[in-house]
C-alpha positions in Angstrom: 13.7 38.9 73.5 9.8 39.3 73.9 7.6 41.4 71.4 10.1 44.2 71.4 11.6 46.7 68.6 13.9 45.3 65.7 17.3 44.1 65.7 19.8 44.5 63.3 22.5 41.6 62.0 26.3 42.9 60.9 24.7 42.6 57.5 21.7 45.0 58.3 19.4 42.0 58.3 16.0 43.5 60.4 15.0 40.9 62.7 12.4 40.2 65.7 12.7 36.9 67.8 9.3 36.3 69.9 10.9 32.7 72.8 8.3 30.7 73.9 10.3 28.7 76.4 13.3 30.2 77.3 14.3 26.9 79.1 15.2 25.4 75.7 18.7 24.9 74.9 19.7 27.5 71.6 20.2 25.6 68.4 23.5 25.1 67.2 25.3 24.8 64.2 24.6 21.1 62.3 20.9 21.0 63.9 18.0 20.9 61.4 15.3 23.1 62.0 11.7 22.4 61.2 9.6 25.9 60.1 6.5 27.2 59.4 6.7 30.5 57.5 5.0 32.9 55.5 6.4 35.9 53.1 4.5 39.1 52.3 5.2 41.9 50.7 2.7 44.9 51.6 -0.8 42.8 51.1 0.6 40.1 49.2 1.7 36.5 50.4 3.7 34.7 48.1 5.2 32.0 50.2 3.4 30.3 53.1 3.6 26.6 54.3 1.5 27.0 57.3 -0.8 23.5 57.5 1.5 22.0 54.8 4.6 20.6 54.2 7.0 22.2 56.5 11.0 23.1 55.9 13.1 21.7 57.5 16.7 24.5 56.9 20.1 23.1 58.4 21.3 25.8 61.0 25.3 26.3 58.7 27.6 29.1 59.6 26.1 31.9 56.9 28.4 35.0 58.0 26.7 38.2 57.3 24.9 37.4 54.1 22.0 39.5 54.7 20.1 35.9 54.6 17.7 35.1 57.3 20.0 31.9 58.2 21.8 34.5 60.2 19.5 34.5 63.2 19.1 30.5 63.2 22.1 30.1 65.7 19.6 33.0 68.1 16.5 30.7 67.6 15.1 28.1 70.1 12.4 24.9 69.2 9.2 27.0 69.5 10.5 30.8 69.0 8.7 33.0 66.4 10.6 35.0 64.4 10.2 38.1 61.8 12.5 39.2 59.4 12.3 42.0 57.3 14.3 41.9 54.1 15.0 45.4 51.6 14.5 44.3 48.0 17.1 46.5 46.8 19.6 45.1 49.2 18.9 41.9 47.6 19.2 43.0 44.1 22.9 44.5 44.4 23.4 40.9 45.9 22.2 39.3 42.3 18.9 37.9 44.1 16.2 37.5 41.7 12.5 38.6 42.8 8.8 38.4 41.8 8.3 41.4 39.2 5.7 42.4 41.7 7.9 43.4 43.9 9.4 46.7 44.0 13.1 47.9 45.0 11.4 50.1 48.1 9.2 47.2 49.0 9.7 45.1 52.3 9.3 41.5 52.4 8.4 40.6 55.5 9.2 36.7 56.2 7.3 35.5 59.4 8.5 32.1 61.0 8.0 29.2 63.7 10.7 26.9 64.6 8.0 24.2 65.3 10.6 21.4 66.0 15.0 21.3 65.9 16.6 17.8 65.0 20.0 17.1 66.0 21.3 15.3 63.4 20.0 14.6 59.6 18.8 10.8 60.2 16.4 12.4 63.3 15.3 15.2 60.9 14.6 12.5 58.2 12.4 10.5 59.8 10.1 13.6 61.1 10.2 14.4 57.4 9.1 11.2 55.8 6.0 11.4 58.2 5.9 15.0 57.3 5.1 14.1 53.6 2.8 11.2 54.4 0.4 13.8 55.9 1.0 16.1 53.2 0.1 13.3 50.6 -2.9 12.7 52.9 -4.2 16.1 53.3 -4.0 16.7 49.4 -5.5 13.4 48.2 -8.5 14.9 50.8 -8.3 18.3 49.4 -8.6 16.3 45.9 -11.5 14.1 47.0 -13.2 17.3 48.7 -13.1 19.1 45.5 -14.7 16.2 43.4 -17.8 16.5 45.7 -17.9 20.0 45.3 -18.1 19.8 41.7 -20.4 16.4 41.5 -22.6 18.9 44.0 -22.7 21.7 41.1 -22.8 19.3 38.6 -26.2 18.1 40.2 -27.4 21.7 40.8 -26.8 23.1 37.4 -28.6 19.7 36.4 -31.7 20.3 38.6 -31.4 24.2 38.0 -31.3 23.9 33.8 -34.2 20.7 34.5 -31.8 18.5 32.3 -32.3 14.5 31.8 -29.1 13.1 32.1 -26.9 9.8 33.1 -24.2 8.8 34.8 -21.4 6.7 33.6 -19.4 4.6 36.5 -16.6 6.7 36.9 -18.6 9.9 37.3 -19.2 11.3 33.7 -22.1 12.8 33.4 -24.1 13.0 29.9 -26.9 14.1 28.0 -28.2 12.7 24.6 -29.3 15.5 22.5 -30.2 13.0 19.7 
């Protein structure tokens, strides 16, 4: 289905699939499926692994659980899909959820299938070089934040006109006295 209205599951799951490629085969059940996603509620994200770590979720036989594993059996390596989830619907199903969210609320969970594995071993290996990038990207992150703050460092230095030295791991000091 293209950019069209809402479908419902037996359980009353809201769903919208978006197919890329509609010559790929539809997963099947014991397939591992690699996502991107992102969960809002009204303004407010509070789940999003978009240029991180992805998930990888086994496609299992769910039933009508009002869980958005229901559509994975619809879903195809490259599909989008949006599912739109009714807090109180969760509640009477014992879910717990952020305080900030309300029981009239809608949490909309947005997500790519960027990648299906047949089996566990295939999904495995993808995953391993999955968290080799991640470690990557956050020891950059971690190395772009520490020039960031030797930058202000040196600013507030050259701002306030301070005399100061450097140890050699990066402490900076100033003798008062």
């Amino acid at each position: 289905s293209g950019g069209g209205s809402f479908k419902k599951t037996k359980s009353g799951l809201m769903y919208k699939i978006q197919t890329e490629d509609k010559n790929q085969p539809l997963v099947k059940r014991g397939h591992i499926l690699k996502l991107y996603f992102q969960q809002k509620s009204g303004d407010t994200t509070f789940g999003d692994n978009y240029g991180k770590m992805p998930l990888y979720a086994p496609v299992d036989s769910v039933g009508s659980t009002y869980n958005p594993a229901e559509i994975f059996v619809l879903l195809r390596k490259g599909d989008s899909a949006t599912v739109v989830l009714v807090p109180d619907t969760l509640l009477k199903k014992g879910a717990q959820l952020p305080p900030f969210i309300k029981r009239k609320d809608k949490i909309v969970l947005s997500f790519r299938v960027a990648d299906v594995f047949t089996s566990d071993s295939l999904a495995e290996v993808d995953r391993n070089a999955e968290m080799m990038k991640e470690q990557a990207r956050m020891k950059s992150e971690s190395e772009g934040q520490k020039v960031k703050d030797a930058a202000g460092l040196d600013a507030y230095v050259k701002k306030n006109n301070l005399t100061v030295q450097k140890t050699p791991n990066g402490v900076y000091y100033h003798i008062t006295s």
